[in-house]
C-alpha positions in Angstrom: 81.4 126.5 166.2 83.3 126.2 163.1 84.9 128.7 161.4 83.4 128.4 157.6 80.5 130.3 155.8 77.8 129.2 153.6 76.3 131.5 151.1 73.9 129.9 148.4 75.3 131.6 145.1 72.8 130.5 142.7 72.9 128.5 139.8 75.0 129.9 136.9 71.9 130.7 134.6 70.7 133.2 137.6 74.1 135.3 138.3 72.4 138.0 135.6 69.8 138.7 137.8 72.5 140.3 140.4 73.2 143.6 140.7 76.7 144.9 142.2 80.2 145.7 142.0 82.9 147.0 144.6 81.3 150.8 144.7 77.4 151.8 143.4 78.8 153.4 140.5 81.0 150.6 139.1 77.8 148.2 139.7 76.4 146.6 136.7 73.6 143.6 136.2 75.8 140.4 136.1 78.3 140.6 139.2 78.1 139.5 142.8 80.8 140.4 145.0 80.8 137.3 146.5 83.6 138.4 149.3 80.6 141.4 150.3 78.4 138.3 151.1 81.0 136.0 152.9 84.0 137.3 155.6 86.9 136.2 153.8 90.3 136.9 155.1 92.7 136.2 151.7 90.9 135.6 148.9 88.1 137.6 146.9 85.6 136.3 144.3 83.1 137.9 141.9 80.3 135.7 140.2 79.5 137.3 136.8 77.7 137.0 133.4 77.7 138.8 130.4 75.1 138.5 127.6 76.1 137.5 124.1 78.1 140.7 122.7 78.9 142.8 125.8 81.6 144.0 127.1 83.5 145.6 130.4 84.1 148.7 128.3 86.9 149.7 130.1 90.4 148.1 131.4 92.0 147.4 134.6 95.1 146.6 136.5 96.3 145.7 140.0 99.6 146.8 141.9 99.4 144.0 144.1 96.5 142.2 143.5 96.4 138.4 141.6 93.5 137.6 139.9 92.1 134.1 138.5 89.5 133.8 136.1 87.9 130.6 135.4 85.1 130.6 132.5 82.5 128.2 133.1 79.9 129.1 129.7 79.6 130.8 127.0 82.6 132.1 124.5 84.4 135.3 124.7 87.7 137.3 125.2 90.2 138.8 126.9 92.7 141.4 126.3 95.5 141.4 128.1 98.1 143.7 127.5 98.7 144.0 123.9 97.5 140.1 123.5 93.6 138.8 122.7 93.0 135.2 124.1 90.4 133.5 122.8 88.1 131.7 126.3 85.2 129.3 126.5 84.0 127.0 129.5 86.7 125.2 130.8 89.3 128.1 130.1 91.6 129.4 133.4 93.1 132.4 132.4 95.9 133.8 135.8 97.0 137.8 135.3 99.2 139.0 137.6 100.0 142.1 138.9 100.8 145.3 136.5 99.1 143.0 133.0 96.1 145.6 132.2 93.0 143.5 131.4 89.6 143.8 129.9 86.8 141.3 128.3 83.9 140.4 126.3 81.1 138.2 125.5 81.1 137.5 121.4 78.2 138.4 119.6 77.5 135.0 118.4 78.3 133.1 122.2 75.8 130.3 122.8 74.7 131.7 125.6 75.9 134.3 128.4 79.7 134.6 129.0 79.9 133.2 132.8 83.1 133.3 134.6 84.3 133.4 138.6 86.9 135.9 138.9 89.2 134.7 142.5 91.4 137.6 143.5 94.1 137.1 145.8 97.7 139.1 147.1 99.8 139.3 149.8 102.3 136.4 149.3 102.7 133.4 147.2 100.7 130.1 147.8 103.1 127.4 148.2 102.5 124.9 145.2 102.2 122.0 148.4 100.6 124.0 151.5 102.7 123.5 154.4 100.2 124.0 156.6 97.9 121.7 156.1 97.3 118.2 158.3 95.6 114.6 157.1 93.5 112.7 159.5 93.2 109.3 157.5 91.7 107.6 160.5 88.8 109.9 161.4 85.9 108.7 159.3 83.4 110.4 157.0 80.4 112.0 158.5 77.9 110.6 156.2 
């Protein structure tokens, strides 16, 4: 048997409808803890929405934690530091270790605020993997 996991996240329009967070009373309506459903080993990942003018309401920082956001709809915010950056679908915002961070939905988004958030740590990622292998010969299974 392979070593992979499939977990049907939903399309983006439903990730409202989930409940969750890291501990019951950090949950909120919008967040999956995608890594709670799937056995990951390096990487973590939350699926969330926010409706049209809400916010985290509080900030947050990681000693050794990396964390990717990549904003998929809606327009909104972040505050990172002593900065405000502007984001909309298509923005990819990195924050790296000790950068305190915290976000919103505007009031007048189009629609939710939706957004991955893919945590990492440990060690860098080498910009070309090392450890990866091409089989150009073996052909497609479909």
């Amino acid at each position: 048997m392979s070593d992979y996991d499939l977990l049907e996240l939903g399309a983006p329009d439903q990730w409202y409808d989930y409940f969750g967070g890291f501990t019951p009373d950090r949950s909120r309506d919008g967040r999956r803890v995608v890594d709670h459903d799937i056995d990951t080993q390096y990487i973590g990942m939350t699926a969330n929405a926010y409706e049209p003018g809400e916010e985290a309401g509080y900030w947050h920082t990681h000693a050794q934690i990396e964390e990717l956001y990549v904003f998929i709809a809606g327009t909104g915010q972040m505050g990172l530091d002593d900065e405000v950056v502007d984001v909309r679908a298509g923005s990819v915002v990195r924050v790296g270790q000790g950068v305190w961070r915290t976000w919103r939905a505007m009031p007048d988004s189009p629609g939710q605020l939706r957004w991955l958030c893919i945590r990492a740590g440990g060690g860098q990622i080498a910009h070309m993997p090392d450890d990866a292998e091409r089989d150009v010969e073996r052909p497609a299974p479909w």
